[in-house]
ChimeraX commands (.cxc) that place a marker at each C-alpha (Angstrom):
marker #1 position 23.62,-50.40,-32.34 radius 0.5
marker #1 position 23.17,-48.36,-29.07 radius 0.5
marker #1 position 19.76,-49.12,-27.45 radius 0.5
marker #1 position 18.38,-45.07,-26.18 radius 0.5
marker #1 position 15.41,-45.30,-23.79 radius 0.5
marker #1 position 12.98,-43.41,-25.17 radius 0.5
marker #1 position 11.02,-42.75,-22.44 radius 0.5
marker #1 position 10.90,-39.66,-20.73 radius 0.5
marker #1 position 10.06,-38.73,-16.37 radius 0.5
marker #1 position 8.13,-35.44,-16.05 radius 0.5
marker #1 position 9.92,-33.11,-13.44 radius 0.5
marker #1 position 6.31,-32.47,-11.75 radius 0.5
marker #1 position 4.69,-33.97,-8.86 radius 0.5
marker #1 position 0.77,-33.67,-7.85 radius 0.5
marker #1 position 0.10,-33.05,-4.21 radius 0.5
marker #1 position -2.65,-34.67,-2.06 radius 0.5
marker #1 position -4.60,-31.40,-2.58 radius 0.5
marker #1 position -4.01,-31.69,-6.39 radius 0.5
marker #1 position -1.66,-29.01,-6.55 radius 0.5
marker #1 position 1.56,-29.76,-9.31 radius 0.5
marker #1 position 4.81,-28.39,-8.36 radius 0.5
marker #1 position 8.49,-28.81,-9.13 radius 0.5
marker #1 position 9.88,-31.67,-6.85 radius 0.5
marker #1 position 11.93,-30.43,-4.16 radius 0.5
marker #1 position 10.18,-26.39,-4.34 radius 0.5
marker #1 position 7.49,-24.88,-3.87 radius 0.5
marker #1 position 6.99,-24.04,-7.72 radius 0.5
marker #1 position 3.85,-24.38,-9.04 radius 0.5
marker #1 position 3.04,-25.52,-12.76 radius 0.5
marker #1 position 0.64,-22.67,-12.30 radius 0.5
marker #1 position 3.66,-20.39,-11.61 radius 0.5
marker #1 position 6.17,-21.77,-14.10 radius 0.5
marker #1 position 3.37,-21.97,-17.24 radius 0.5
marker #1 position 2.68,-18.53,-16.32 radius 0.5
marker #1 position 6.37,-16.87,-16.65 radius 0.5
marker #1 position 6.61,-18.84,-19.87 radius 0.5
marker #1 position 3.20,-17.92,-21.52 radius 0.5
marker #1 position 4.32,-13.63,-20.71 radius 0.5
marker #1 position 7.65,-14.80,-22.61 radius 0.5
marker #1 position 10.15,-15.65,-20.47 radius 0.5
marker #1 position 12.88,-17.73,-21.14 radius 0.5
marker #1 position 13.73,-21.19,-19.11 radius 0.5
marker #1 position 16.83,-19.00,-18.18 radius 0.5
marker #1 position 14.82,-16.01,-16.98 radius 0.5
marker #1 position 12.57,-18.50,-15.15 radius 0.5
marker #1 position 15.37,-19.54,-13.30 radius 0.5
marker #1 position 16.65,-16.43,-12.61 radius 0.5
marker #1 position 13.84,-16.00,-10.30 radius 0.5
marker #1 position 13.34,-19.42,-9.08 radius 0.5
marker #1 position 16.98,-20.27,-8.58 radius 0.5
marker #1 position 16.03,-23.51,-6.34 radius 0.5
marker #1 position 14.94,-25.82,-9.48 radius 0.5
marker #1 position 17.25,-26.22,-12.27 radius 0.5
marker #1 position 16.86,-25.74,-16.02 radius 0.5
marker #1 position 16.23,-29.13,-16.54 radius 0.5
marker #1 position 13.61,-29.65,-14.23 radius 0.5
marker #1 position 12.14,-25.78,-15.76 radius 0.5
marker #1 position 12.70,-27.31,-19.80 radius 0.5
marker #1 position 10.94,-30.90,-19.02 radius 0.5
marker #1 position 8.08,-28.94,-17.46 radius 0.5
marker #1 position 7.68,-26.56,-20.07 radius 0.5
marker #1 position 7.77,-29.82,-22.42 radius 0.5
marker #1 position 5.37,-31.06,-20.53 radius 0.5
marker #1 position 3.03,-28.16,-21.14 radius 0.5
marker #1 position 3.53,-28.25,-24.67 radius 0.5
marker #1 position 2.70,-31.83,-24.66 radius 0.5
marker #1 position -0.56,-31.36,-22.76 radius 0.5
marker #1 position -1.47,-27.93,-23.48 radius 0.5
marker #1 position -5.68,-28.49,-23.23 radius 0.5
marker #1 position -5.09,-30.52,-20.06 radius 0.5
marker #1 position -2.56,-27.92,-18.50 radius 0.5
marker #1 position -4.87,-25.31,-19.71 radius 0.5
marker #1 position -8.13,-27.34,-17.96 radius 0.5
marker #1 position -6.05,-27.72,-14.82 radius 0.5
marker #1 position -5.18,-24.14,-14.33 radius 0.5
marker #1 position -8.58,-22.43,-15.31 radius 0.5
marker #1 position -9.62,-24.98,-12.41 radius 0.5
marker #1 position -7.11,-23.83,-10.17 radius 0.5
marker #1 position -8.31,-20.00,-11.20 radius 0.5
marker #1 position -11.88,-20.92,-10.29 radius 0.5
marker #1 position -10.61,-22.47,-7.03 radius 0.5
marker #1 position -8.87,-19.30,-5.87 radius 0.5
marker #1 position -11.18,-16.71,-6.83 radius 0.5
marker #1 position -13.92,-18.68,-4.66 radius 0.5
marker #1 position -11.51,-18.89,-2.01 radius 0.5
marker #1 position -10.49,-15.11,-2.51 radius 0.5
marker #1 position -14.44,-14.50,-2.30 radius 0.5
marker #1 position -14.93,-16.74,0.83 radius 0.5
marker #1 position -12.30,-14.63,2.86 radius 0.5
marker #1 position -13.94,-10.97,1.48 radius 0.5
marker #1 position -16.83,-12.02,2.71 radius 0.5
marker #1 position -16.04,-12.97,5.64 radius 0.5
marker #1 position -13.86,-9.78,6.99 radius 0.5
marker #1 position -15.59,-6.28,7.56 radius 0.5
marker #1 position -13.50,-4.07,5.53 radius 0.5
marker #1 position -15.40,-0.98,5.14 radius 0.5
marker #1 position -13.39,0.40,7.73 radius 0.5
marker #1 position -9.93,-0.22,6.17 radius 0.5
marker #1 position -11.58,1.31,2.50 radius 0.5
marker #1 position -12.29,4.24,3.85 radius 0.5
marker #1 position -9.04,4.69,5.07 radius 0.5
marker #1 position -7.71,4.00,2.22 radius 0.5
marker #1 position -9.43,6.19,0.28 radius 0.5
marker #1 position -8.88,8.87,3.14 radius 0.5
marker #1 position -5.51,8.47,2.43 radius 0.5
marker #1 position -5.98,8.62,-1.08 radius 0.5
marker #1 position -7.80,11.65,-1.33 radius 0.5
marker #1 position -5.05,13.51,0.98 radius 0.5
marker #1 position -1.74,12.71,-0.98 radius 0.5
marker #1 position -3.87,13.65,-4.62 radius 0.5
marker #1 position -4.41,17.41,-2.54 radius 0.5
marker #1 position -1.13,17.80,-1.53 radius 0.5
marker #1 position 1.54,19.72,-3.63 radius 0.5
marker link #1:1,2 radius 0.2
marker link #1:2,3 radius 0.2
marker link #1:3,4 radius 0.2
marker link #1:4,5 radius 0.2
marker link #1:5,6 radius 0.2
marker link #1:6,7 radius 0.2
marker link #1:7,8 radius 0.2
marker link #1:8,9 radius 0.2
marker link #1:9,10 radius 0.2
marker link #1:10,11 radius 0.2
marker link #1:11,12 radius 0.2
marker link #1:12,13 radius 0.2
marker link #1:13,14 radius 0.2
marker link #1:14,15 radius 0.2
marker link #1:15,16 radius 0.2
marker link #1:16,17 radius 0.2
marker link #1:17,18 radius 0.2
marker link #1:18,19 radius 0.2
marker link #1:19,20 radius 0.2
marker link #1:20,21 radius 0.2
marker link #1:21,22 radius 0.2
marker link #1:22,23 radius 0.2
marker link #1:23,24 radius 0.2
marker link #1:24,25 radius 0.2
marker link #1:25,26 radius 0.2
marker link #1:26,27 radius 0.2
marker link #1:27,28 radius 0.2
marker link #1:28,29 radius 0.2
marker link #1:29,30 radius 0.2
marker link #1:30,31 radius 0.2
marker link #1:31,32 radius 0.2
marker link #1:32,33 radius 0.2
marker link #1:33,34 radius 0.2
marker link #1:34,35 radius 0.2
marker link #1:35,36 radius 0.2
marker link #1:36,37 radius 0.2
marker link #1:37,38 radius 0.2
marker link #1:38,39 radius 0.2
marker link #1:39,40 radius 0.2
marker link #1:40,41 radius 0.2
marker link #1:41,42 radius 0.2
marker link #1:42,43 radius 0.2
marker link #1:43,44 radius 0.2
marker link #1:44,45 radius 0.2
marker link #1:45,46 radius 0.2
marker link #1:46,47 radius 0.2
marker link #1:47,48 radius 0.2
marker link #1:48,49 radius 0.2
marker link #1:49,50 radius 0.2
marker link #1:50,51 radius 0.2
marker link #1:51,52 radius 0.2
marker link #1:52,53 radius 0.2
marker link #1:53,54 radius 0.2
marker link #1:54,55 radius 0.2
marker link #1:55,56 radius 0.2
marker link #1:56,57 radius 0.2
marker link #1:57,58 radius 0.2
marker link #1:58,59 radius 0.2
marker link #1:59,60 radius 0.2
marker link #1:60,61 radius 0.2
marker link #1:61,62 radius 0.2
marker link #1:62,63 radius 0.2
marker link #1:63,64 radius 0.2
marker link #1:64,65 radius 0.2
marker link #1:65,66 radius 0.2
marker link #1:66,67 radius 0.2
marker link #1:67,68 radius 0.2
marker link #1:68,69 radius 0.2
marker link #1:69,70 radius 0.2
marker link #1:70,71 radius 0.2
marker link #1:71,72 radius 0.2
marker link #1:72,73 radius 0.2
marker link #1:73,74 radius 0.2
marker link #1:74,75 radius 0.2
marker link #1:75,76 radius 0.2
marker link #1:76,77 radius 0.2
marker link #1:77,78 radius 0.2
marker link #1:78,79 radius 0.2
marker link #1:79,80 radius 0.2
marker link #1:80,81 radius 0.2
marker link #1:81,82 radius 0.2
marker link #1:82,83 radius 0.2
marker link #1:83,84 radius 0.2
marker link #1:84,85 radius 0.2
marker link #1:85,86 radius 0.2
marker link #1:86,87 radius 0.2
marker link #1:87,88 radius 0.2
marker link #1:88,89 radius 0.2
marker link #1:89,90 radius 0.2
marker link #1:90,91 radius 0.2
marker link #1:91,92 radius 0.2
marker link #1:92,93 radius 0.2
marker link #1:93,94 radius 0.2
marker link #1:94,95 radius 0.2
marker link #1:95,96 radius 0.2
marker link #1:96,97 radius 0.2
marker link #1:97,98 radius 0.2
marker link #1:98,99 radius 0.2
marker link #1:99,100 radius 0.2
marker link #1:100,101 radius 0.2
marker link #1:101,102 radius 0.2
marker link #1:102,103 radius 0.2
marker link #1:103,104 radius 0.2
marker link #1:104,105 radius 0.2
marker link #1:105,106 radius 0.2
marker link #1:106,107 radius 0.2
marker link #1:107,108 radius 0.2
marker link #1:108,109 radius 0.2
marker link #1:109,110 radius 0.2
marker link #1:110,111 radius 0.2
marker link #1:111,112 radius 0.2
marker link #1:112,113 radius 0.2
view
C-alpha cells in the first residue's frame, strides 16, 4: 500500500502588517477572493495575474472555501482599514479647489455639441 501525505501547504503568506498575499507577488487574498466571488475562473484569474500560477490561484481559492467566515472576517477588516485610511487622507487635502474644476469641466463638455 502507497502511504499519500495527506496534508496540505496553503500558497498564502501573512505579512508583518497582516496583509496575506501570494508568495513571490504582490497578490492579495483580498484581490484573488475578489475576482473569484464576481465569477472568474482560476484561469481568468491568471490571465490577469500571470506572475502566480494556477496552483498557487486553486490552493488559495481552497483555502477560502475552507475558511470562508474567517476569510470573510479578515477582509471586512481589511475594508474597514482602508476606508479609514481613505478618510484620513480626504481629510487631510483641501480639495475644493480641484471639485470645482472638475465640475467646471463637467458642466462645459455636457454644453457642448
Amino acid at each position: 500500500m502507497v502511504e499519500l501525505s495527506l496534508t496540505q501547504t496553503t500558497p498564502l503568506v501573512q505579512e508583518a502588517d497582516g496583509t496575506v498575499r501570494i508568495p513571490g507577488s504582490r497578490v492579495t487574498l483580498d484581490t484573488l477572493v475578489g475576482a473569484f466571488q464576481k465569477g472568474a475562473t482560476a484561469e481568468q484569474i491568471q490571465d490577469s495575474f500571470p506572475s502566480i500560477s494556477l496552483r498557487q490561484i486553486y490552493g488559495a481559492i481552497a483555502y477560502y472555501l475552507e475558511h470562508e467566515a474567517e476569510v470573510e472576517a479578515y477582509l471586512k477588516m481589511r475594508r474597514a482599514e482602508a476606508e479609514t485610511i481613505r478618510h484620513e487622507i480626504e481629510s487631510q487635502q483641501d480639495t475644493s479647489g480641484f471639485k470645482a474644476r472638475i465640475r467646471a469641466r463637467r458642466a462645459k463638455l455636457i454644453r457642448s455639441p
